[in-house]
Backbone as CSV, one residue per row, in Angstrom:
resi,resn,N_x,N_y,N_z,CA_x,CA_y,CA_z,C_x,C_y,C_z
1,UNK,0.817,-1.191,0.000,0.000,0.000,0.000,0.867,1.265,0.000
2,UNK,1.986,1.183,1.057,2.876,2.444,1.126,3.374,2.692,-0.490
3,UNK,3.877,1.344,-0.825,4.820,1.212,-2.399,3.930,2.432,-3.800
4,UNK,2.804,1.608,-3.343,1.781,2.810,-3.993,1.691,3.992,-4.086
5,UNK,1.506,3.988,-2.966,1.631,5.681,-2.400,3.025,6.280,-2.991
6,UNK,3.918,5.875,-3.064,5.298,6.562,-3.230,4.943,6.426,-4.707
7,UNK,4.982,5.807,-5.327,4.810,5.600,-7.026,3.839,6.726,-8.169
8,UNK,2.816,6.394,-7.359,1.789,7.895,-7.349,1.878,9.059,-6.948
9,UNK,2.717,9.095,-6.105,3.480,10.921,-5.879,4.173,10.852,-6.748
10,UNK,5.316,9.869,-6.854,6.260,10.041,-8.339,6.040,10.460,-9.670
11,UNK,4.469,9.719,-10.207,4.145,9.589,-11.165,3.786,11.116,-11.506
12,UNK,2.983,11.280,-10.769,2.378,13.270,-10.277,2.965,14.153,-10.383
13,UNK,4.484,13.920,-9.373,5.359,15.148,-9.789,6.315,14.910,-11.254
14,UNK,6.533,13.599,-11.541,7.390,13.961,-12.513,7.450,15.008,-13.375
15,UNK,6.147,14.786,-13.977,5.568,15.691,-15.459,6.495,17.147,-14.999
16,UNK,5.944,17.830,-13.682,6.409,19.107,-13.087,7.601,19.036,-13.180
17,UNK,8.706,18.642,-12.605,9.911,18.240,-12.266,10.733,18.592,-14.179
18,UNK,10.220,17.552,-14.668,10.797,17.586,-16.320,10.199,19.127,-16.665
19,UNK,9.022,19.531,-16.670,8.737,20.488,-17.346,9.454,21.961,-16.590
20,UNK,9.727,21.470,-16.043,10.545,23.102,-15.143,11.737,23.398,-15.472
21,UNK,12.133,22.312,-15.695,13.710,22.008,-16.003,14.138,22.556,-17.633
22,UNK,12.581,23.067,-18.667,12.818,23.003,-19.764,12.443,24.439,-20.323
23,UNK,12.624,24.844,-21.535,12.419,26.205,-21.827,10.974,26.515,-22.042
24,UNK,10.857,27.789,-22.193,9.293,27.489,-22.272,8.537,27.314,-23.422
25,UNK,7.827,26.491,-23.939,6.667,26.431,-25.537,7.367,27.131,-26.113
26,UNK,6.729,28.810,-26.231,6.947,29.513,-26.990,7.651,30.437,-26.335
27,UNK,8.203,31.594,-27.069,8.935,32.775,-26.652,8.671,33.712,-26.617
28,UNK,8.030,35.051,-26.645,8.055,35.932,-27.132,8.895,37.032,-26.807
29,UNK,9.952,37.876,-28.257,10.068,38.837,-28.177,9.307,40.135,-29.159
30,UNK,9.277,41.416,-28.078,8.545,42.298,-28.592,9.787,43.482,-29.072
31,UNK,9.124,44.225,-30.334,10.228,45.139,-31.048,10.688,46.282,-29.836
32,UNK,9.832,46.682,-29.080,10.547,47.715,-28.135,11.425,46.877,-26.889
33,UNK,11.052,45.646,-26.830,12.780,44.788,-25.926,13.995,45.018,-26.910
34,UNK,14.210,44.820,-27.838,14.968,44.634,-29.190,15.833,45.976,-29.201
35,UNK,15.153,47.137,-29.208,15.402,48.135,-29.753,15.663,49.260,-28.521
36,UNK,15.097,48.993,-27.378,14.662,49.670,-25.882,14.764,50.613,-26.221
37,UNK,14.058,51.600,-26.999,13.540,53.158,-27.508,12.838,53.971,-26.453
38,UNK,12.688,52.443,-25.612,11.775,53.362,-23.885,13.099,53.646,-23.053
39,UNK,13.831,52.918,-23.046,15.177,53.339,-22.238,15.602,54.634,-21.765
40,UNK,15.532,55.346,-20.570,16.611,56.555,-20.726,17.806,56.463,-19.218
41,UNK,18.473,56.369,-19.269,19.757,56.638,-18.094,19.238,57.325,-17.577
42,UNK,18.955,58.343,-17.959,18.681,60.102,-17.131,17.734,59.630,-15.740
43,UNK,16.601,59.233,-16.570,15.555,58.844,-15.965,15.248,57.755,-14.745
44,UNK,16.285,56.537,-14.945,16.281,55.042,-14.117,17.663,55.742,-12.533
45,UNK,18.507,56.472,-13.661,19.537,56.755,-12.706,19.258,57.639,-11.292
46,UNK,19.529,58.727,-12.358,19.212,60.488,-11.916,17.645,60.914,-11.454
47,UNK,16.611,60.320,-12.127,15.191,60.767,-12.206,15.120,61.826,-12.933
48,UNK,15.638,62.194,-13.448,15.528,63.412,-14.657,14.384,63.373,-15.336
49,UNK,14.178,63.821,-16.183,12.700,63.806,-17.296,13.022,65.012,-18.620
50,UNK,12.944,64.419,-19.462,13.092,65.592,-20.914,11.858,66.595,-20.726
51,UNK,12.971,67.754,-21.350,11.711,69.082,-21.119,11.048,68.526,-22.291
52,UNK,9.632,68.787,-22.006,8.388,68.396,-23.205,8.536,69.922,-23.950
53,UNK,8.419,69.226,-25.487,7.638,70.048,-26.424,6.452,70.993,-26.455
54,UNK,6.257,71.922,-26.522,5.537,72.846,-26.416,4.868,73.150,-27.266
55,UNK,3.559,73.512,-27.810,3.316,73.908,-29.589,2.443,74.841,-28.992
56,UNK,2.205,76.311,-29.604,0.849,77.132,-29.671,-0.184,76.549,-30.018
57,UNK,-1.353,76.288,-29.673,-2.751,75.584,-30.375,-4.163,77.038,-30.499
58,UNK,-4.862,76.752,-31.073,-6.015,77.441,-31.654,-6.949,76.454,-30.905
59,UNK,-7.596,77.807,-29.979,-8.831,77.182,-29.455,-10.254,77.303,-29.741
60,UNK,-11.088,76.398,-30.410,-12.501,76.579,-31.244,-13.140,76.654,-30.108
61,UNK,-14.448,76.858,-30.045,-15.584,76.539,-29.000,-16.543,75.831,-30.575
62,UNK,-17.141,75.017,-30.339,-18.246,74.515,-30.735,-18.966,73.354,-30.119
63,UNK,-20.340,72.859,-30.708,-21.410,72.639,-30.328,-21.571,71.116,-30.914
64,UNK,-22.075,70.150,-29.981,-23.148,68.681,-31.239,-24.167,68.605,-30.553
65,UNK,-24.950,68.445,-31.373,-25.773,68.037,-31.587,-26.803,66.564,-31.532
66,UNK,-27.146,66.011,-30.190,-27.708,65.007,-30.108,-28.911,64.585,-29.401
67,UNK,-30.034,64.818,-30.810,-31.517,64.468,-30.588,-31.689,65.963,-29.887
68,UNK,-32.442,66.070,-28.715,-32.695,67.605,-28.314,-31.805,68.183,-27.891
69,UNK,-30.430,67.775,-27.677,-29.691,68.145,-26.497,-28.355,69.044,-27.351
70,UNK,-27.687,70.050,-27.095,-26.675,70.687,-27.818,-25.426,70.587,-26.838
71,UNK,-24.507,69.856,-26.469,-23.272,69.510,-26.581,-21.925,70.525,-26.791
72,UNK,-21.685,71.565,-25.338,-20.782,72.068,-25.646,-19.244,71.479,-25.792
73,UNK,-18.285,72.034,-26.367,-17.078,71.138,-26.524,-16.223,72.277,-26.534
74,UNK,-14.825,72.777,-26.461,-13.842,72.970,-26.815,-12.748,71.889,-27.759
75,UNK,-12.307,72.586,-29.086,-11.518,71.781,-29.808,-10.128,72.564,-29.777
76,UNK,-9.075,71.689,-29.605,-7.622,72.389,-29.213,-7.143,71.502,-30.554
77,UNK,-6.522,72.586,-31.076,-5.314,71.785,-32.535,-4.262,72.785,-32.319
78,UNK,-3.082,72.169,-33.516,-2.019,73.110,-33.118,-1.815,74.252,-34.015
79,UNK,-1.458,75.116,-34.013,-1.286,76.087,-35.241,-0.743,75.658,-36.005
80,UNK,-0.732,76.252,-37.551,0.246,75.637,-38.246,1.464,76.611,-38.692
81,UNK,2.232,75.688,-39.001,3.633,76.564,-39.218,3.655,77.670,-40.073
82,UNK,4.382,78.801,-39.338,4.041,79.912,-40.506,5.291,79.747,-41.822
């Protein structure tokens, strides 16, 4: 009965045991691991941060329209280059 018992835990863990030991199915790599375009020193090291870009934008006011109801909005775009 014990013999059993030991044989049947064996049998159970093997599968685990082999499969751990092995690489996995599949792999995946993604183009920004490859390329790390997210990367910055400044940032992981120092905590730094790049000054952001700035653009002038043109601010609309307008309106939609849905069933009785009129829908105010502001629309922000950027100017365009003179």
């Amino acid at each position: 009965m014990l013999m059993r018992k030991v044989i049947l835990v064996l049998v159970l863990l093997l599968p685990a045991t082999l499969l751990a030991s092995h690489e996995p199915w599949t792999t995946t790599v993604y183009p920004q691991d490859v390329d790390k375009l997210w990367w910055d020193d400044n940032w992981w090291e120092e905590g730094q941060l790049d000054r952001p870009q700035n653009y002038r934008v043109n601010m609309e006011e307008i309106s939609y329209s849905n069933g009785d109801a009129d829908i105010p909005a502001y629309l922000f775009r950027p100017r365009r280059p003179c």
